[in-house]
C-alpha atoms as a printed R data frame, in Angstrom:
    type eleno elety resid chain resno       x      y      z
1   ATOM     1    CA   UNK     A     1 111.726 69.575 23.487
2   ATOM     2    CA   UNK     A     2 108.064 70.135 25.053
3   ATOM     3    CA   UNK     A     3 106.627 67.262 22.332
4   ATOM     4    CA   UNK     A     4 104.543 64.620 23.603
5   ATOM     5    CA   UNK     A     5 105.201 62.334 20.955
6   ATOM     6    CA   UNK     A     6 108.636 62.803 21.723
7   ATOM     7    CA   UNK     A     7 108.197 62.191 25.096
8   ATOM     8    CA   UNK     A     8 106.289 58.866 24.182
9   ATOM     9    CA   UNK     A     9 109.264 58.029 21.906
10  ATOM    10    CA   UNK     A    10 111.845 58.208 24.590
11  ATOM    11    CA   UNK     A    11 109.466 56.264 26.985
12  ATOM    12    CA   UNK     A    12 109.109 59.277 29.214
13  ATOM    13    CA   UNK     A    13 105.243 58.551 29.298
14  ATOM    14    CA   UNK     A    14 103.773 56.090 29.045
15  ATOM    15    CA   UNK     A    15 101.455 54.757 26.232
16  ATOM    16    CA   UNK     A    16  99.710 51.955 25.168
17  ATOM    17    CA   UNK     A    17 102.313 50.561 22.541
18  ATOM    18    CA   UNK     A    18 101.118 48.291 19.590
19  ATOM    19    CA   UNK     A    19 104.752 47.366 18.052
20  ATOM    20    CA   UNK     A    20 107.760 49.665 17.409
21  ATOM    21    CA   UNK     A    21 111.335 49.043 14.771
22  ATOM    22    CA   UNK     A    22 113.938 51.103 14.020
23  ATOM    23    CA   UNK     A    23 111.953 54.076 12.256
24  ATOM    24    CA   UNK     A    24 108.232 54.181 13.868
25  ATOM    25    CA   UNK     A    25 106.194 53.601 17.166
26  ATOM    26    CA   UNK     A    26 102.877 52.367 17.145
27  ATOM    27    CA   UNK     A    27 100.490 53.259 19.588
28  ATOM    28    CA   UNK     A    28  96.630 53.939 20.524
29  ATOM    29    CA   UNK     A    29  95.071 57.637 19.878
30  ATOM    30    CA   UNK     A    30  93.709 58.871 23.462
31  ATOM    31    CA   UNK     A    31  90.876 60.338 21.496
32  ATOM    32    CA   UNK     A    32  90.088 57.388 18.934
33  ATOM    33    CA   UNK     A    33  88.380 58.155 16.347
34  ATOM    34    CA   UNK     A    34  87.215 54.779 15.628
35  ATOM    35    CA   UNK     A    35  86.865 50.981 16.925
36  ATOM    36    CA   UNK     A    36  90.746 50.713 16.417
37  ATOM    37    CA   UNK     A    37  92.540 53.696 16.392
38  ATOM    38    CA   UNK     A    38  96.416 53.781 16.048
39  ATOM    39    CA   UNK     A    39  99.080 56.176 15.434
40  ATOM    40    CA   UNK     A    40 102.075 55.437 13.449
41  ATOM    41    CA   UNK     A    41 104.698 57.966 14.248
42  ATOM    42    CA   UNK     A    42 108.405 58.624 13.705
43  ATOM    43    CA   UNK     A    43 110.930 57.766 16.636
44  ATOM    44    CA   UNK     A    44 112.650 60.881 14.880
45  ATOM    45    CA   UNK     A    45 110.887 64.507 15.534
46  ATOM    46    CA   UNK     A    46 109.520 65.114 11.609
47  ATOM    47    CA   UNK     A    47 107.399 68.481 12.026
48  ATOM    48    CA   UNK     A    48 105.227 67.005  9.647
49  ATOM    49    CA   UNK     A    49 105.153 65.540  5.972
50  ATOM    50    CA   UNK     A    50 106.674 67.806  4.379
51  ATOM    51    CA   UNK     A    51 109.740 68.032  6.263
52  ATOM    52    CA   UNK     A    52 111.395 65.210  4.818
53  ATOM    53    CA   UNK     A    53 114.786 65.505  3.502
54  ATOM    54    CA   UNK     A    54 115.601 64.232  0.099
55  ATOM    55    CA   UNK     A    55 117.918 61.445  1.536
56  ATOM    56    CA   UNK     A    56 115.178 60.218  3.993
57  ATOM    57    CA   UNK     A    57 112.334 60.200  2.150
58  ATOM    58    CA   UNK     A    58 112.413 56.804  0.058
59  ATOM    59    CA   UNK     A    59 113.946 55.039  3.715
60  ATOM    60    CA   UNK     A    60 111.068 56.310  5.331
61  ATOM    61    CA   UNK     A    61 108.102 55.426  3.398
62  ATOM    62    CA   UNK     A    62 109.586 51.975  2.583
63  ATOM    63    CA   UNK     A    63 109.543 51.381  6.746
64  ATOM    64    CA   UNK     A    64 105.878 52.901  6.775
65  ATOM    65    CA   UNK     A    65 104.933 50.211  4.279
66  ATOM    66    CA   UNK     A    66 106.358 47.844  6.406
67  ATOM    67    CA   UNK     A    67 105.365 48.902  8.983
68  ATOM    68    CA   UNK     A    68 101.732 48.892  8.001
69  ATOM    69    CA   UNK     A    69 101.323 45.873  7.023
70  ATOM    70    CA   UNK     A    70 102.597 44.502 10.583
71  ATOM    71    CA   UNK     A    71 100.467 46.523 12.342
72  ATOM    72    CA   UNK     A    72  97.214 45.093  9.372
73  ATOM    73    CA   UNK     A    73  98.527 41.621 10.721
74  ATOM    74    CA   UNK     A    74  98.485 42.669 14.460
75  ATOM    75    CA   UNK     A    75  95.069 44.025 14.350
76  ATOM    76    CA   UNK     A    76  93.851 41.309 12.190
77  ATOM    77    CA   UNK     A    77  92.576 43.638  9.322
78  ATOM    78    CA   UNK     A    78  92.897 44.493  5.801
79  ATOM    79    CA   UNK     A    79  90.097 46.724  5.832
80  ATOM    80    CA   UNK     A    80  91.529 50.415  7.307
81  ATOM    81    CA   UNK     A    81  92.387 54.190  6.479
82  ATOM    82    CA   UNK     A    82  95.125 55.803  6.462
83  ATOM    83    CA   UNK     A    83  94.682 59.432  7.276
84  ATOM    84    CA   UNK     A    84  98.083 62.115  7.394
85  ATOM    85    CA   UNK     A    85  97.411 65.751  9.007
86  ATOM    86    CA   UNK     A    86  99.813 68.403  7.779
87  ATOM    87    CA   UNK     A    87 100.722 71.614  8.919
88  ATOM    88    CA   UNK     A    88  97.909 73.441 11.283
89  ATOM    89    CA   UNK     A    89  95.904 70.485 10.754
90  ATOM    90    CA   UNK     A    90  97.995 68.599 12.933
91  ATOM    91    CA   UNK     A    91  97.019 68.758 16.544
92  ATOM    92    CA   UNK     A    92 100.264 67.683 17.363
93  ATOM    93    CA   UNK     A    93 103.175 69.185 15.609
94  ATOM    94    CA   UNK     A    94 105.244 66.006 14.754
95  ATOM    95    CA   UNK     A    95 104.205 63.846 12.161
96  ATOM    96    CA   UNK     A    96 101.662 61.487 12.676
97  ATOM    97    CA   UNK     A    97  99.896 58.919 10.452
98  ATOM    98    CA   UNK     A    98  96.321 57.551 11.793
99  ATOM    99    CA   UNK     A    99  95.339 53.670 11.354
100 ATOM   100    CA   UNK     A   100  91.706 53.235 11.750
101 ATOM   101    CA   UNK     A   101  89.561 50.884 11.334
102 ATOM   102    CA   UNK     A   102  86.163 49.600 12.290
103 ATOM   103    CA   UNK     A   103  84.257 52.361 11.077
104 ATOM   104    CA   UNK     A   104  82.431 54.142  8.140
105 ATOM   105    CA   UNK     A   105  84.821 55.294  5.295
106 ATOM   106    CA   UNK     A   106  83.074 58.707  5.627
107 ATOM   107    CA   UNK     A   107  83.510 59.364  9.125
108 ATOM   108    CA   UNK     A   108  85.148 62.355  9.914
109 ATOM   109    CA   UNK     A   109  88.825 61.345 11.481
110 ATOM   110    CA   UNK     A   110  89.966 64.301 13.611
């Protein structure tokens, strides 16, 4: 599989890793979009949100929770967005949820 995210996964480049469990990998955009921008993405190629399968779904989101809230305590904020790109929104084709923070709530996240 040509995915980067994928490739990031399986360690096969490197990035600059925040924290990582069972379900997820944390890690820094390349391109933030503000003062602290990380992405939260599945150690398991999802195409994107919508490609969940009923068994998986409620697993899932209850690790993203988690999840969350370690990364909130890592980064020493409770004041971010949380910003999901689906289908040809996505500039990479495997799902992807942003963390920001440190900016405007009406800045344009990309």
């Amino acid at each position: 599989m040509d995915c980067i995210f994928c490739k990031i996964v399986n360690k096969d480049i490197n990035a600059d890793i925040l924290f990582e469990n069972d379900f997820f990998i944390v890690f820094s955009d390349i391109k933030p979009s503000a003062e602290i921008h990380k992405l939260i993405v599945p150690k398991r190629h999802i195409d994107n949100l919508l490609s969940f399968n009923d068994a998986e779904v409620l697993e899932y989101w209850s690790s993203l929770v988690d999840t969350i809230n370690v990364v909130s305590d890592l980064l020493k904020t409770k004041d971010f967005k949380i910003v999901v790109n689906n289908g040809n929104l996505q500039q990479v084709k495997h799902l992807h949820i942003h963390f920001l923070s440190g900016m405007n709530v009406n800045d344009k996240v990309n």
